[in-house]
C-alpha positions in Angstrom: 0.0 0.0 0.0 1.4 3.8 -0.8 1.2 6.7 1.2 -0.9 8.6 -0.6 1.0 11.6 1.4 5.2 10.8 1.1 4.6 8.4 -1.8 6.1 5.7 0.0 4.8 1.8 1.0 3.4 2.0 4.3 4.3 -1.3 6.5 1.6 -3.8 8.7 3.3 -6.9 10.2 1.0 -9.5 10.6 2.2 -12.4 13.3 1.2 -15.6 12.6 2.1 -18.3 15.6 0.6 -21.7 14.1 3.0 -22.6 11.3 0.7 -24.7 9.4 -1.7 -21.5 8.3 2.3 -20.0 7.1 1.9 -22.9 5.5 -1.6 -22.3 3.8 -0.7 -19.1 3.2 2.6 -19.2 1.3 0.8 -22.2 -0.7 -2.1 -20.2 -1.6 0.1 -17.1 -2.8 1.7 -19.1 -4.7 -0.9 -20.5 -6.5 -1.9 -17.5 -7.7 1.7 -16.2 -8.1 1.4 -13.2 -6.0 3.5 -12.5 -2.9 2.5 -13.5 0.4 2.0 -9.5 1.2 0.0 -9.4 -1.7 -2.2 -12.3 -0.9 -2.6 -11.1 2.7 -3.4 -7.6 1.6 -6.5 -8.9 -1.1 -7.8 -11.4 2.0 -7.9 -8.5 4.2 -9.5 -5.9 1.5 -12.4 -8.6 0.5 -13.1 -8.8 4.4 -13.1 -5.3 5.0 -15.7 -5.3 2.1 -17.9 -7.5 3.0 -18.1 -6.2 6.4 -19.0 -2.8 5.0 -21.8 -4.5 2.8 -22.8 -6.2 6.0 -23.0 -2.9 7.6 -20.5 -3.8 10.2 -18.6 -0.7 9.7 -17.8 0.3 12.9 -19.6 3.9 13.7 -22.8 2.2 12.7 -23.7 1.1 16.4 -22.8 3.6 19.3 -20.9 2.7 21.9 -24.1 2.9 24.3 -26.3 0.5 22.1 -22.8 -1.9 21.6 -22.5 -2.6 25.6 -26.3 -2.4 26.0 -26.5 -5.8 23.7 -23.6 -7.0 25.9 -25.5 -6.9 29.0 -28.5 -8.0 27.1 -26.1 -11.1 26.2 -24.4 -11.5 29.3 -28.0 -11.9 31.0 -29.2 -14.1 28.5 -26.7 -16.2 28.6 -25.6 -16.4 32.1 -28.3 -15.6 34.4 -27.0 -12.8 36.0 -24.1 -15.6 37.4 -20.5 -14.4 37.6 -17.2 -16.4 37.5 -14.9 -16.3 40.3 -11.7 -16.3 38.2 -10.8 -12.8 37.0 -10.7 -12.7 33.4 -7.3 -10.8 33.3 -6.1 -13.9 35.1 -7.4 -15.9 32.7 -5.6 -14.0 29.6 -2.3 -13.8 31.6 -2.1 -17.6 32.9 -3.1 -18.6 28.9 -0.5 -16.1 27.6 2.3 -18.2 30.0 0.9 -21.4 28.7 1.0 -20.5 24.5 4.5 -18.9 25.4 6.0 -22.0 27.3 5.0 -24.0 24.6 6.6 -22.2 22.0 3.9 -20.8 20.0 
């Protein structure tokens, strides 16, 4: 992608852990013989547009209606019940897990 304002490529590094969807990718881009940026960069475009015919975009919902449906979900779903475990201790402790594994 150019910079429309220095003329110059602009950069977004994409981090992919599980090497077996490397794999898919760099198969797939090559099929088509495009690079892997250029592959990446069309997957992400067709997305973005079919969330925009969706009408995901995101300023159609406010902020008040988007955490209004979440309580409306949250009650729905759990009954007004609440976990014990924090959820920030849940991210960290699956964080050390993915890490000491390697991926």
């Amino acid at each position: 992608m150019v910079n429309k304002r220095t003329n110059s490529t602009v950069r977004l590094n994409i981090y992919v852990h599980d090497p077996l969807i490397r794999r898919r990718i760099k198969t797939a881009a090559a099929q088509k013989d495009i690079s892997v940026s250029e592959y990446c960069l069309q997957a992400i475009t067709d997305q973005l547009a079919r969330e925009a015919e969706m009408g995901l975009k995101r300023n159609d919902i406010s902020l008040e209606t988007a955490l209004e449906k979440a309580k409306r979900f949250q009650a729905k779903t759990f009954g007004g019940r609440s976990f014990r475990v924090s959820s920030g201790d849940l991210i960290r402790e699956a964080r050390k897990e993915r890490n000491a594994s390697g991926k």
